[in-house]
C-alpha positions as CSV (number, residue, x, y, z in Angstrom):
1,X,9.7,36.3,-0.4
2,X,6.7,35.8,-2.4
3,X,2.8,36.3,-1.1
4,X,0.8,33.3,-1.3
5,X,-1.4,34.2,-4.2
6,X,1.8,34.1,-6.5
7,X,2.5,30.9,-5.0
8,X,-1.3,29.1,-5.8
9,X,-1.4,30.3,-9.1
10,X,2.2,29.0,-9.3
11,X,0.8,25.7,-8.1
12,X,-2.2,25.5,-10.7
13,X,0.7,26.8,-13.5
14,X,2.8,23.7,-12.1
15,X,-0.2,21.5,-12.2
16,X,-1.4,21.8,-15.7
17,X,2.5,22.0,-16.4
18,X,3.1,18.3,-14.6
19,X,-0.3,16.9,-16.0
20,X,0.4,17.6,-19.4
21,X,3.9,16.5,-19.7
22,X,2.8,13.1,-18.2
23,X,0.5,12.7,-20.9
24,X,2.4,13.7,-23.7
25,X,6.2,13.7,-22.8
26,X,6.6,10.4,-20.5
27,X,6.6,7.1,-22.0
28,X,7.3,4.9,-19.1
29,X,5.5,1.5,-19.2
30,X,5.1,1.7,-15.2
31,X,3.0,4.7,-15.7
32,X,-0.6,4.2,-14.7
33,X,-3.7,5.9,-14.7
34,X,-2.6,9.0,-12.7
35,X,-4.3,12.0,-12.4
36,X,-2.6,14.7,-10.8
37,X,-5.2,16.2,-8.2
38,X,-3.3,19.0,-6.5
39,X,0.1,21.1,-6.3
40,X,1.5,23.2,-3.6
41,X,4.3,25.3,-3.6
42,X,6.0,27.0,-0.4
43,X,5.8,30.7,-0.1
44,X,9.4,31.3,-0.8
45,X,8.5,29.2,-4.7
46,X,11.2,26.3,-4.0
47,X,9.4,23.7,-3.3
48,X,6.0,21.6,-5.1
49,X,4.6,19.2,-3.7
50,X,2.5,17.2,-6.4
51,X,-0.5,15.4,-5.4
52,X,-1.9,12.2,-7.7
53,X,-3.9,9.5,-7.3
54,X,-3.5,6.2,-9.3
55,X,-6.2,3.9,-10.6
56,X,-5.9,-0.2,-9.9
57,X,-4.1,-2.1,-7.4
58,X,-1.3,-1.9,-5.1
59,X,1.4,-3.0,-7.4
60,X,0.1,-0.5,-9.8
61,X,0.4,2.3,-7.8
62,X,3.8,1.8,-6.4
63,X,5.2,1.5,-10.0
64,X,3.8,4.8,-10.7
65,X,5.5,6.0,-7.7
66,X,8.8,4.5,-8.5
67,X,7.8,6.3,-12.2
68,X,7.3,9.4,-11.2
69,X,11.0,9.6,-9.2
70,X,12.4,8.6,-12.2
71,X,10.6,11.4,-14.6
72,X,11.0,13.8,-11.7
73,X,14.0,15.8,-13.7
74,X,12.0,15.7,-16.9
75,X,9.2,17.1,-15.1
76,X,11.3,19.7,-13.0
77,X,12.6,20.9,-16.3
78,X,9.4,20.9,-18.2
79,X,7.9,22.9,-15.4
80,X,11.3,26.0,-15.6
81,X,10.8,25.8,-19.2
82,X,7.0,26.8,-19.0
83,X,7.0,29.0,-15.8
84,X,8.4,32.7,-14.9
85,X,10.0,31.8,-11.6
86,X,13.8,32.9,-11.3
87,X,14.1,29.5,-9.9
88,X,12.9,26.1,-10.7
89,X,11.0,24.4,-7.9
90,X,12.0,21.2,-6.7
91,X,9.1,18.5,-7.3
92,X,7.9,16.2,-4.8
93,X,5.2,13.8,-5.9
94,X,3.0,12.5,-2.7
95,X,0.2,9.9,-3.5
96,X,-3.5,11.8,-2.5
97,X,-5.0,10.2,0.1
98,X,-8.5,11.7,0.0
99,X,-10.1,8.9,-2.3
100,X,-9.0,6.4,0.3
101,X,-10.9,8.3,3.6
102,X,-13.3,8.7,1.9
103,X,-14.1,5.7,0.8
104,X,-13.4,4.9,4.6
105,X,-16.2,7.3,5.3
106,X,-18.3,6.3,3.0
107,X,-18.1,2.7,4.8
108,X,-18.8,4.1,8.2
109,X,-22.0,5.8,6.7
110,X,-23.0,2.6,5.3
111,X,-22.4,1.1,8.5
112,X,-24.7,3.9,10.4
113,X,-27.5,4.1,8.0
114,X,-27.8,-0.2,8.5
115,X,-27.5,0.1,12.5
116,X,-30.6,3.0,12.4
117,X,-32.7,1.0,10.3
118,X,-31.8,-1.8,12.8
119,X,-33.0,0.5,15.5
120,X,-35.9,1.7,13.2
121,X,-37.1,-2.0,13.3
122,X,-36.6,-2.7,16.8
123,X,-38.8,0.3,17.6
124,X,-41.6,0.1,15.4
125,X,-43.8,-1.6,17.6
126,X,-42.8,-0.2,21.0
127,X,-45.1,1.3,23.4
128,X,-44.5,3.6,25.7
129,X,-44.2,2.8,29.2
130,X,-46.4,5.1,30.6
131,X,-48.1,8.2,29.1
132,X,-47.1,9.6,25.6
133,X,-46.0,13.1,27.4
134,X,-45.3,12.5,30.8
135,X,-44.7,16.2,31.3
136,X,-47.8,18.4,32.7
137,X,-48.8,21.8,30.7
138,X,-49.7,24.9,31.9
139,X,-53.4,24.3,30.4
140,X,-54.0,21.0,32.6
141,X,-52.9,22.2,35.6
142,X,-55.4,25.1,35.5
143,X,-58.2,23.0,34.2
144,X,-57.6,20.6,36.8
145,X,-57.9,23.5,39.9
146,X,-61.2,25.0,38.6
C-alpha cells in the first residue's frame, strides 16, 4: 500500500501527464476546450480519476466526453510511459462540476443582494412604533428615584 502523499503527487504527475498529451498528442475533432482541473488516484495507485471541464454548449461537452473514452488508452499509456508506478492506473475522466454550483451560487447571491435592497427600500422611511430603545438602563432608573 502506498501513503497518500505518493498518491497526490501521483495525481498532479498524472495531471500534467493527461493535460499535455491532450494538447499535443490527440487530434480528435470532438475535442473541445477542456481543461483538465483535477486528478485523484486511490491509495493503493490503481485508479485516477480525471477531473475537466469543457467550454460551450451541451453538445460540445458530451463530444468531449465520448472523446475522452476513446483516447482513454492513449492517455493510460502516455501516463505509464511518463510515471514510476509498477503499475499503470486505470483513467477515469469525470466532468468537474464546480463551475456549474457555482454559478448556481453565484445566482442565489444575486438573488439575496436584490431581495435586501428590496427590504433596504421598504424600510427607509419606517418609524418606530414606539421609543427608539424600548429597554430601560441602569442610569434612568436611578435618575428617575432621586
Amino acid at each position: 500500500m502506498a501513503d497518500a502523499a505518493r498518491a497526490a503527487r501521483l495525481a498532479d504527475r498524472i495531471k500534467v501527464i493527461v493535460a499535455k498529451a491532450l494538447e499535443r498528442r490527440i487530434k480528435d475533432p470532438r475535442l473541445g476546450f477542456v481543461t483538465i482541473t483535477d486528478a485523484r488516484v486511490t491509495n493503493d495507485l490503481q485508479h485516477a480519476t480525471v477531473y475537466y471541464t469543457v467550454y460551450g454548449t451541451a453538445e460540445e461537452q458530451a463530444s468531449t466526453q465520448a472523446a475522452l473514452e476513446s483516447a482513454k488508452g492513449v492517455l493510460r499509456s502516455e501516463v505509464g510511459k511518463n510515471i514510476t508506478a509498477r503499475l499503470t492506473p486505470t483513467l477515469t475522466f469525470v466532468p468537474d462540476e464546480v463551475p456549474v454550483n457555482a454559478s448556481h451560487i453565484e445566482e442565489l447571491l444575486r438573488k439575496a443582494r436584490s431581495r435586501d435592497e428590496e427590504l433596504a427600500e421598504a424600510s427607509s422611511g419606517a418609524t418606530y412604533a414606539g421609543e427608539a430603545d424600548p429597554y430601560k438602563k441602569p442610569d434612568e432608573e436611578e435618575s428617575e428615584e432621586a
